[in-house]
C-alpha positions in Angstrom: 0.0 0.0 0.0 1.5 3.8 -1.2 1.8 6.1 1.3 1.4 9.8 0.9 4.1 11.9 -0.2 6.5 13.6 2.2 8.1 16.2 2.9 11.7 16.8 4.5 11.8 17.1 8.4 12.0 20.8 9.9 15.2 20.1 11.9 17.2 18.7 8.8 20.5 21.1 7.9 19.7 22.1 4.3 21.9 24.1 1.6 20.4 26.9 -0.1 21.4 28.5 -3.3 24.7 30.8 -2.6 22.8 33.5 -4.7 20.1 35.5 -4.6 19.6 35.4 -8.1 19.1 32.4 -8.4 15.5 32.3 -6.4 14.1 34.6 -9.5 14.0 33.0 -12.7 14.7 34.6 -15.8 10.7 35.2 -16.8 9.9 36.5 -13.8 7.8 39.8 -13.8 10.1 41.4 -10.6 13.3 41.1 -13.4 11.2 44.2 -15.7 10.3 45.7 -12.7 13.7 46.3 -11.8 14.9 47.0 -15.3 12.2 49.3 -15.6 12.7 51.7 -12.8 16.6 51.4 -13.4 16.0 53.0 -16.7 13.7 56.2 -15.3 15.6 59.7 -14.7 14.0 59.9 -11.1 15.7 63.4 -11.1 14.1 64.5 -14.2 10.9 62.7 -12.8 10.6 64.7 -10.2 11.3 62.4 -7.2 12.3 63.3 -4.1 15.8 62.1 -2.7 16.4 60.9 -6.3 19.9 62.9 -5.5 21.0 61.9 -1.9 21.8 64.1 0.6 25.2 65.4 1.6 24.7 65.3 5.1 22.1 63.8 7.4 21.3 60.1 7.6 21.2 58.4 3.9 17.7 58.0 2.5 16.3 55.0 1.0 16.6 55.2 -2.5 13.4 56.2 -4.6 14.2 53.4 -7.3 13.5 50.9 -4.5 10.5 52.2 -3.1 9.3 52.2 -6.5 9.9 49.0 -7.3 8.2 47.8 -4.2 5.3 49.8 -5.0 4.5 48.4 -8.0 5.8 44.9 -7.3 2.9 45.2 -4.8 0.0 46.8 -7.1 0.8 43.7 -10.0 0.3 41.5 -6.8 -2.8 42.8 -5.0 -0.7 44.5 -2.0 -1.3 47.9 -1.9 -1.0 48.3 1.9 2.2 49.6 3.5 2.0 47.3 6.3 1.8 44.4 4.2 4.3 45.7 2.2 6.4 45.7 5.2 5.4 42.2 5.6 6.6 41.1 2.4 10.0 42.4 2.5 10.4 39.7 5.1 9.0 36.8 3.4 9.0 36.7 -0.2 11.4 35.9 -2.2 10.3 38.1 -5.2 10.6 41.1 -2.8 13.8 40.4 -0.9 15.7 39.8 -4.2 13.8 43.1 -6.1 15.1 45.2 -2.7 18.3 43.5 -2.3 17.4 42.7 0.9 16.1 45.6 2.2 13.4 45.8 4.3 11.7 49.5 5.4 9.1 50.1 7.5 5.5 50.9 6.7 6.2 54.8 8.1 8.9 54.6 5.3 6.8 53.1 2.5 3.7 55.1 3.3 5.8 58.3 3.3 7.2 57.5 -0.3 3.7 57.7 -1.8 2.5 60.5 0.3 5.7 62.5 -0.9 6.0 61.1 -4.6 2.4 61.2 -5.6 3.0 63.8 -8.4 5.5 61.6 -9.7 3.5 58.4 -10.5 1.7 59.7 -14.1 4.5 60.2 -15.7 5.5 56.8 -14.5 3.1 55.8 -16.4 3.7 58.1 -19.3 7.5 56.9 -19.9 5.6 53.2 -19.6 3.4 54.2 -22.9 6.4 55.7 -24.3 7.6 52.1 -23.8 5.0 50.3 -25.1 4.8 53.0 -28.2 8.4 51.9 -29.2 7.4 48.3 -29.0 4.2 48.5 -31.7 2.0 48.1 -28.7 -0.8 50.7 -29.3 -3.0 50.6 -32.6 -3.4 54.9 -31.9 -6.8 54.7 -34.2 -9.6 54.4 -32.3 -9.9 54.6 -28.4 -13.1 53.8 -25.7 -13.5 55.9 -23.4 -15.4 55.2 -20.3 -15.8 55.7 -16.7 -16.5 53.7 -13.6 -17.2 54.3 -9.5 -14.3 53.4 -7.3 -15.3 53.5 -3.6 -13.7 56.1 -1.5 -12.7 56.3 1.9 -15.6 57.5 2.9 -19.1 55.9 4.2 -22.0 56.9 3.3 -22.8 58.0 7.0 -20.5 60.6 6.7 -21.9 61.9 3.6 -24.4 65.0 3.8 -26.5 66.9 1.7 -28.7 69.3 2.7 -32.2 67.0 2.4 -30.1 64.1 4.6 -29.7 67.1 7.0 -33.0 68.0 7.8 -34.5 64.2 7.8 -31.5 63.6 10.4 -32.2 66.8 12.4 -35.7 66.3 12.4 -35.4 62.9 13.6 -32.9 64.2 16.5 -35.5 66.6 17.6 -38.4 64.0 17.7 -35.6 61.9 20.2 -34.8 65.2 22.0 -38.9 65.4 22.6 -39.7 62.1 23.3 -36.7 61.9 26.1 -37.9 65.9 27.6 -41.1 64.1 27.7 -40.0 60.9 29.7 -37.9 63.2 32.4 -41.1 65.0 33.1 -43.1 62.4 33.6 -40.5 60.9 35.8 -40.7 64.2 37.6 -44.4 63.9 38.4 -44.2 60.8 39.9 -41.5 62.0 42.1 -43.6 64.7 43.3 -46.7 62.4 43.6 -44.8 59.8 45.2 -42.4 61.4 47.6 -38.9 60.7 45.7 -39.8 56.7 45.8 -40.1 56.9 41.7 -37.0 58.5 41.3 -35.2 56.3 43.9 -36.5 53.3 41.8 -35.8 54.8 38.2 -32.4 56.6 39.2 -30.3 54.4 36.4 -33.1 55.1 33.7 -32.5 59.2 34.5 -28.9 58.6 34.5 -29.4 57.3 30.6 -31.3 59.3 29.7 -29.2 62.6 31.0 -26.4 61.1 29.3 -28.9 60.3 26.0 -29.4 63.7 26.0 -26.5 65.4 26.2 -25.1 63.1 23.3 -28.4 63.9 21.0 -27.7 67.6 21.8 -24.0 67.2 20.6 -25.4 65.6 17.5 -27.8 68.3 16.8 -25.7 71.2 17.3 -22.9 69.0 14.5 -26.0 69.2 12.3 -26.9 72.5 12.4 -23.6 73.5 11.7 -23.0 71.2 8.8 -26.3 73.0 7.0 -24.9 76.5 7.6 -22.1 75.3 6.2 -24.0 74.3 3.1 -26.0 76.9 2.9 -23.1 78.9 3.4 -20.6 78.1 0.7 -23.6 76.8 -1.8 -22.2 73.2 -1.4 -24.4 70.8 -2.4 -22.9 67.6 -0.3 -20.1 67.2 2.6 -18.4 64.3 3.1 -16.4 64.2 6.3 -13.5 61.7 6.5 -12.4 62.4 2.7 -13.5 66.1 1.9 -13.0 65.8 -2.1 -15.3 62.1 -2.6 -19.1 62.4 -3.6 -22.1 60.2 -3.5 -22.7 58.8 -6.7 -24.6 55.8 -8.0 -23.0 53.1 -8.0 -23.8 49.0 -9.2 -27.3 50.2 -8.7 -26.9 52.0 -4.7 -25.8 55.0 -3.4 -22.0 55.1 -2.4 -19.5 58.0 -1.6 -16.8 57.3 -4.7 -14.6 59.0 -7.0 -14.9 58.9 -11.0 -12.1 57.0 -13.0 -12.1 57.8 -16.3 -10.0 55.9 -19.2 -9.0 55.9 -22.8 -8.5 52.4 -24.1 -6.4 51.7 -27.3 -8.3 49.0 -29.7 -5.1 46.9 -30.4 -4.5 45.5 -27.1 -6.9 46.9 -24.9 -4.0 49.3 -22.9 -5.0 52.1 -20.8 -3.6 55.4 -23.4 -4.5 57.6 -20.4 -6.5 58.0 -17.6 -8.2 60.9 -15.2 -9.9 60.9 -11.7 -12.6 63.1 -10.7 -15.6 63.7 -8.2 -18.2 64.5 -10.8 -20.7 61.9 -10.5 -21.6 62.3 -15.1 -19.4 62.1 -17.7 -21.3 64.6 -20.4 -18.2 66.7 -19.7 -15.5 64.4 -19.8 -15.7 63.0 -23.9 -13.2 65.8 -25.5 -11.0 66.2 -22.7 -9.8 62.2 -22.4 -10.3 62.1 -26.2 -7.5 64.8 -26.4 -5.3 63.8 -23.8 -5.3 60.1 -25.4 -4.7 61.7 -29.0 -1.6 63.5 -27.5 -0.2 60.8 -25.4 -0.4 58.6 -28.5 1.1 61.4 -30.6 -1.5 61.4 -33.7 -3.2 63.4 -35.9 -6.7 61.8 -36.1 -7.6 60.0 -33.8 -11.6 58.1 -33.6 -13.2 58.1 -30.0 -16.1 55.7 -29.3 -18.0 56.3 -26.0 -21.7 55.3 -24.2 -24.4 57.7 -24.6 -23.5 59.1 -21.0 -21.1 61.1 -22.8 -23.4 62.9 -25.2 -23.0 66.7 -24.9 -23.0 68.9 -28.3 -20.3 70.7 -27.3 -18.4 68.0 -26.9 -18.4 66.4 -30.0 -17.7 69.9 -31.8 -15.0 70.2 -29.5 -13.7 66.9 -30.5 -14.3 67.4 -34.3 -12.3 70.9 -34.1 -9.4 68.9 -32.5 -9.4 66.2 -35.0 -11.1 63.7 -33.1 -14.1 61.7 -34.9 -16.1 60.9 -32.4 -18.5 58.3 -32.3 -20.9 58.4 -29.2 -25.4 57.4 -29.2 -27.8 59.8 -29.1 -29.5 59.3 -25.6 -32.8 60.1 -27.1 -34.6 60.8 -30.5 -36.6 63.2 -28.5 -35.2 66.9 -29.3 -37.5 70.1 -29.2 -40.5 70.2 -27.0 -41.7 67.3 -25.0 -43.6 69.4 -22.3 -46.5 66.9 -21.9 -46.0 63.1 -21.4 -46.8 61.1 -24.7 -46.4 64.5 -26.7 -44.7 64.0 -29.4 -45.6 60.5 -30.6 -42.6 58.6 -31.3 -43.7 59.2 -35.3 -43.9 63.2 -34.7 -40.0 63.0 -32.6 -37.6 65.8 -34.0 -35.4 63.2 -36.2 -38.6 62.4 -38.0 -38.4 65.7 -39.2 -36.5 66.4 -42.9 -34.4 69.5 -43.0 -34.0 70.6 -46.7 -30.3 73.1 -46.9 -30.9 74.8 -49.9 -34.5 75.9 -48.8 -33.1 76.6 -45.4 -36.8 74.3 -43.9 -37.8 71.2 -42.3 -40.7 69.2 -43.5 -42.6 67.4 -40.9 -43.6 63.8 -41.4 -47.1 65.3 -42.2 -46.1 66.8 -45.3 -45.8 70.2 -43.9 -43.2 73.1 -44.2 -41.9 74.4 -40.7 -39.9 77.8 -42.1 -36.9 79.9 -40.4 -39.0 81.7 -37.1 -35.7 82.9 -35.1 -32.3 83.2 -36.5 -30.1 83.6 -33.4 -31.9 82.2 -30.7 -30.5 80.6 -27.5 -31.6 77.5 -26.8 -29.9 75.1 -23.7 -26.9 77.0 -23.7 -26.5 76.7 -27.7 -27.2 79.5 -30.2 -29.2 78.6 -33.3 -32.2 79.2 -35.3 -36.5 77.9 -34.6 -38.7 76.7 -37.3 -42.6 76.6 -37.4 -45.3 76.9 -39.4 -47.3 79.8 -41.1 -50.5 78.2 -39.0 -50.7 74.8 -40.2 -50.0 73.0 -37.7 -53.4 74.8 -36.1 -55.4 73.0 -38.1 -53.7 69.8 -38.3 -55.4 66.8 -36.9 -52.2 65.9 -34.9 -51.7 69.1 -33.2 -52.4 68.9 -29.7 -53.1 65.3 -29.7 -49.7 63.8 -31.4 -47.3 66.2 -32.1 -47.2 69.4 -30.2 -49.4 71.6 -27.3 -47.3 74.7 -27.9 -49.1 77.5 -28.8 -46.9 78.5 -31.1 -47.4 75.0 -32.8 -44.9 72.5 -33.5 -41.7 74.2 -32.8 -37.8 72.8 -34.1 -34.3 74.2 -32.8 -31.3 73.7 -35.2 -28.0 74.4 -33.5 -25.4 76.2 -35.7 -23.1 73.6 -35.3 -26.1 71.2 -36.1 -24.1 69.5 -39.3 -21.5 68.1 -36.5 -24.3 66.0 -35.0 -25.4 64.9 -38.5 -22.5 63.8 -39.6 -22.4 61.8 -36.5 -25.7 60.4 -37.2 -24.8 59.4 -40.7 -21.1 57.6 -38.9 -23.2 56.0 -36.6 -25.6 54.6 -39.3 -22.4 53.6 -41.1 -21.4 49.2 -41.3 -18.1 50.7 -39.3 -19.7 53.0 -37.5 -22.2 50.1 -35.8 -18.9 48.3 -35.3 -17.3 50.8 -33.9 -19.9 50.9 -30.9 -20.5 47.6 -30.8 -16.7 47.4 -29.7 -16.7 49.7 -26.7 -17.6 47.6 -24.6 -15.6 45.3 -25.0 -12.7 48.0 -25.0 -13.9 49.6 -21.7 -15.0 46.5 -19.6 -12.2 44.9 -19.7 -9.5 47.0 -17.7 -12.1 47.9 -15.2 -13.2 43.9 -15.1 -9.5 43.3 -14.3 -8.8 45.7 -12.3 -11.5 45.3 -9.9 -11.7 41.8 -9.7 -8.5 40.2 -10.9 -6.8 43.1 -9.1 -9.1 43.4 -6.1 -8.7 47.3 -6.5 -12.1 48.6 -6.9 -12.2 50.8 -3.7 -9.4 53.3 -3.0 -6.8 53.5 0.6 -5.8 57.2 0.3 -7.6 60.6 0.7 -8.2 63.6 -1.2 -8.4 63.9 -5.0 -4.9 64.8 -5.8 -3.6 61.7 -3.6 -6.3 59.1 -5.0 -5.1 60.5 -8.6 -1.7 59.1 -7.6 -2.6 55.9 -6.2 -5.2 55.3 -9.8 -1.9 56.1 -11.5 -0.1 52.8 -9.9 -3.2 51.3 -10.6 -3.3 51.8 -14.5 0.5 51.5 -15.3 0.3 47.6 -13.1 -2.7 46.7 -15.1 -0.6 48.3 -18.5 2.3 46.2 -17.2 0.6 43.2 -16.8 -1.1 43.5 -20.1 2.9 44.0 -22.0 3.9 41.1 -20.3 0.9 39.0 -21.0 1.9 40.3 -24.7 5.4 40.4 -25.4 6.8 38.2 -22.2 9.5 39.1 -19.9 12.5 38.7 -21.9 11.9 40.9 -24.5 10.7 43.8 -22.4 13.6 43.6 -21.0 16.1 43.4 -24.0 13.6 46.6 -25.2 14.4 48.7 -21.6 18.3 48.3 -22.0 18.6 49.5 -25.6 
């Protein structure tokens, strides 16, 4: 009969390898880290200590602390006491810090007092992956998603969650005033027996009392505050986080936004912000990514969240085609609920260039009304009817309660959005959407699952921009090496 295997006895004398190097193999992952960092210009990076000091005790070097850092986001440890940890006890770690092993003040400190310094990290990484054929630099998806902030929900206020919780503090107040008085009357009726027998309840609810007024008076002065500065939410442990919605609930967050390259699905650029939409966001990541990539045209696909006019003029002036839905066929006025039909919507309507009119899908002629009206924040010209719409069987019932009758708003700019249309009508253009998805889900999927990095350790938005940035260039880094392999990111680094 076989017996299970074995293993060797604890108090057996064993050799281990008389080098270091040889408890990393040659495809290891920690081998481009260190090549990686080795081949930065900390200086020019803008690192602190990346010169040592003259006099004073001798700093640990900024290369090291780097290498630990993102040794630990490719590996799920973003903690600086687990960090610690790890210098102790892996064998990746010891041989990447030669042995070194700082303390979690130390490692903490580094991030704290570098955090400016990890984008363009990840910049000279796409520079890398550049060189190597790595980006396809034609068409990027852009997207967003929540990352949960150090922050809970409890410690988020608005003005609204204010008054519910102040309201509910005065009804406790109330009902505990109410409770001491009646205590009182019995003492009165009863010759001090009652309060004799009830002396712990008064005790808590003195002490009840004094913590509900605390709370109230912390309330009061949180919606001053508000109504002070015009602030529409506080949150209290991280100042810069908002609510948002998040997987269908309300959580305190902050906004990551990314531009994905096609080829290989690599994060071109990212940005962090506490602005809950993204209608603002499309030209500014589509920019960034088309200047990081260094290109002249550059095609953007996005969800309908980012659909904003200006926007997509601002990306077509910058040479940016952007291809982003239409959240709605409704345009114009929709002041009553079923008015207009779906038949009678604004993109049912036929605008004719040379005769400067729109024909309505009833056949009739809406001419210019206003040249230079403003409209939403846009300028442009309304169209209507000479009266026809009065007497059409649809006014009213279908198409329009305005009194003007049925009224339509062209934008100046409005051949931008039609040549949009017309993309997104296109056999590529339907492509084109189609593959933003996939683009987009896939570095937050990793990065929140495989990664376990879908909630954020640090504070403040400059500092959570920082830590995001270690974030992208580990799952970037994982993704070359996936791609390319060890070896030849290496050979790449030293020439």
């Amino acid at each position: 009969m076989s017996d299970y295997v074995k293993g060797s006895k604890r108090e057996q004398v064993i050799l281990l390898p008389d080098r270091l190097d040889d408890y990393v193999d040659e495809n290891n992952p920690v081998r481009f880290i260190d090549a990686f960092v080795d081949s930065l210009d900390l200086v020019k990076l803008g690192f602190k200590h990346a010169e040592p000091n003259e006099e004073g005790r001798p700093p640990y070097n900024p290369g090291d602390m780097l290498k630990l850092y993102i040794w630990g986001y490719l590996n799920q440890i973003r903690s600086s006491r687990k960090l610690e940890r790890e210098c102790h006890r892996d064998f990746e770690v010891v041989w990447l810090m030669r042995r070194l092993a700082p303390d979690f003040k130390t490692i903490s400190n580094f991030r704290k007092n570098n955090i400016d310094c990890i984008k363009p990290v990840f910049k000279e990484f796409i520079c890398l992956c550049k060189s190597l054929d790595l980006f396809g630099a034609e068409l990027v998806g852009i997207d967003s998603s929540k990352f949960r902030a150090v922050n809970s929900t409890d410690r988020n206020f608005n003005r609204e969650k204010l008054l519910y919780r102040l309201k509910c503090v005065e009804e406790a107040i109330e009902r505990y005033l109410g409770e001491m008085e009646e205590n009182d009357e019995k003492e009165a009726s009863s010759g001090g027996e009652a309060v004799n027998n009830n002396k712990e309840r008064m005790k808590y609810l003195t002490e009840r009392l004094k913590q509900l007024t605390e709370m109230k008076n912390k309330y009061e002065g949180l919606k001053a505050r508000i109504e002070a500065t015009g602030e529409k939410e506080i949150s209290l442990t991280d100042p810069d986080s908002r609510c948002m919605k998040n997987n269908g609930k309300l959580e305190v967050c902050y906004n990551i936004q990314t531009a994905t390259d096609s080829r290989h699905k690599l994060i071109a650029d990212y940005d962090v912000t506490n602005n809950s939409g993204d209608q603002n966001m499309l030209s500014d990541m589509a920019k960034s990514a088309k200047e990081t990539l260094e290109v002249e045209r550059l095609d953007a696909t996005a969800d309908r969240g980012y659909q904003d006019a200006f926007e997509i003029l601002n990306c077509v002036q910058n040479g940016i085609t952007p291809y982003v839905p239409e959240s709605s066929p409704v345009r114009g006025n929709m002041k009553k609920e079923g008015i207009p039909a779906p038949e009678f919507f604004t993109n049912r309507f036929t605008y004719d260039k040379a005769t400067d009119t729109y024909t309505c899908p009833a056949g009739q002629i809406l001419k210019l009304w206003y040249k230079d009206a403003k409209c939403d924040g846009k300028i442009g010209a309304l169209y209507k009817t000479d009266g026809a719409c009065f007497s059409c069987p649809h006014y009213t019932t279908r198409c329009s309660r305005n009194k003007h009758g049925r009224v339509i708003e062209r934008w100046e700019h409005e051949e931008v959005l039609k040549e949009m249309r017309a993309r997104l009508n296109s056999l590529d253009g339907r492509r084109k959407v189609r593959l933003r998805s996939e683009l987009c889900e896939h570095p937050f999927g990793t990065i929140k699952r495989s990664f376990n990095q879908g909630y954020l350790l640090l504070k403040g938005l400059r500092n959570v921009r920082g830590e995001i940035g270690f974030t992208m260039l580990a799952y970037d880094m994982r993704r070359a090496i996936n791609i390319l392999g060890v070896k030849a990111l290496i050979a790449s680094v030293r020439q």
